[in-house]
C-alpha positions as CSV (number, residue, x, y, z in Angstrom):
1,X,48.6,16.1,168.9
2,X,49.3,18.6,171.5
3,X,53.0,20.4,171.3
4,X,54.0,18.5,174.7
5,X,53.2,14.9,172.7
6,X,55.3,16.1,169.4
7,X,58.4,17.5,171.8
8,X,58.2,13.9,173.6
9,X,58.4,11.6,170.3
10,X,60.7,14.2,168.6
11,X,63.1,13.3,171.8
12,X,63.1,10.2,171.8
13,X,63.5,9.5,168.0
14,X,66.4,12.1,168.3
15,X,67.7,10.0,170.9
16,X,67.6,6.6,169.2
17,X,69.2,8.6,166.1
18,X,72.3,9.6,168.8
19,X,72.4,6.7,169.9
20,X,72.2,4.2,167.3
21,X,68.9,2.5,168.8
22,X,67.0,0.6,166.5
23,X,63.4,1.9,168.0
24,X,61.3,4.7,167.2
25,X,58.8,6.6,168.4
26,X,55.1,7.7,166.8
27,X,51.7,9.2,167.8
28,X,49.1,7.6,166.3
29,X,46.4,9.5,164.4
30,X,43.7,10.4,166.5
31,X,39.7,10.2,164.7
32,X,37.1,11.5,166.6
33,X,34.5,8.8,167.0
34,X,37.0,6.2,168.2
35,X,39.1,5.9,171.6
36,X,42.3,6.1,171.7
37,X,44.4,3.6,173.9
38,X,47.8,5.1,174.1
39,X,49.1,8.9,173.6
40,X,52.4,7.8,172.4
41,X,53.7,4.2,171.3
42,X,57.5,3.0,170.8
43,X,58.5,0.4,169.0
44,X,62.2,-1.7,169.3
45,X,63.2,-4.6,169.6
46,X,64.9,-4.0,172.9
47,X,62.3,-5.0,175.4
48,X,63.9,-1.7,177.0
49,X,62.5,0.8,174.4
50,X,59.0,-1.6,173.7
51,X,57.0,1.3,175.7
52,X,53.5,2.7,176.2
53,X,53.4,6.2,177.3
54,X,50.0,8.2,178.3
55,X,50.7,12.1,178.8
56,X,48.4,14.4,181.0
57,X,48.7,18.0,181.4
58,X,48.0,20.2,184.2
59,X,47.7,23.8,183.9
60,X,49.2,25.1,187.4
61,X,47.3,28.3,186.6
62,X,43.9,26.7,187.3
63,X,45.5,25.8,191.1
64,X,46.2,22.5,189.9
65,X,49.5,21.2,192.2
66,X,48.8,17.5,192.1
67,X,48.0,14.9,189.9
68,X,44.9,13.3,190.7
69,X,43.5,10.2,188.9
70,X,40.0,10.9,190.2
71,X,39.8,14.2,188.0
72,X,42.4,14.0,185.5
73,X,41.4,10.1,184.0
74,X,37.9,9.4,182.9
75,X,36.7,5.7,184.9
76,X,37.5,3.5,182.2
77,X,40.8,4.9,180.7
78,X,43.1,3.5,183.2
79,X,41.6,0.1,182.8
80,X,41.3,0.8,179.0
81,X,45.2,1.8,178.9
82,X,46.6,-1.3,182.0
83,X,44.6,-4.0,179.5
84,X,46.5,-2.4,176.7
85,X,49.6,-2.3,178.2
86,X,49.1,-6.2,179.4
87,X,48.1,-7.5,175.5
88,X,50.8,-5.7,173.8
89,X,53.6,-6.8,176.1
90,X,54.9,-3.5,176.3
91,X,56.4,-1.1,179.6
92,X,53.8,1.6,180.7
93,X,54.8,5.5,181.7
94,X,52.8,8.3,182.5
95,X,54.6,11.7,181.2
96,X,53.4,15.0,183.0
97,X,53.3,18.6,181.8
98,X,52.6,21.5,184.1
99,X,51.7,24.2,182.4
100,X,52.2,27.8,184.2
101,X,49.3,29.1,182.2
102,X,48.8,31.8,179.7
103,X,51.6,35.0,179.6
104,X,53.9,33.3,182.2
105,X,57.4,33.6,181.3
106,X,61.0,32.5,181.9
107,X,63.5,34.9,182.8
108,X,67.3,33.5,181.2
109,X,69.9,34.3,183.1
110,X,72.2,37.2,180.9
């Protein structure tokens, strides 16, 4: 699990805690022999919050400025993920991090 997939489930099960949601949010395990649907999975039973989320990450450093499905998907995986989406019942999002790259840093304001 990369640190952008355990920030996103960690958000949203600290906002269902907030907000008294009865939902939460989970990663499956990832084995190396077998494909993996889905990056992130939420469960409720408000058809709201009964979501599907696949993240991609773009490292801005490499020149990268767009998100394109012709280099960042493999051929199957959006068919893969849209027959998921359709059988399970649930809401499909796609969650982007760009990454500045190595040694790039955030000035705060003093």
């Amino acid at each position: 699990m990369t640190e952008f997939e355990r920030e996103l489930v960690k958000s949203f099960n600290s906002y269902f805690e907030r907000k008294g949601v009865r939902a939460i949010a989970y990663r499956r395990k990832q084995h190396r022999f077998s494909s993996q649907f889905i990056d992130i999975l939420v469960d409720s039973i408000k058809p709201d919050y009964y979501i599907a989320i696949e993240n991609k990450s773009i490292s801005t450093a490499k020149g990268a400025k767009k998100l394109y499905f012709s280099q960042h998907f493999s051929d199957n995986q959006v068919s893969r993920i849209n027959r998921f989406i359709e059988k399970s019942g649930r809401k499909g999002y796609l969650a982007v991090e760009l990454k500045q790259g190595r040694g790039v840093t955030h000035a705060e304001p003093s």
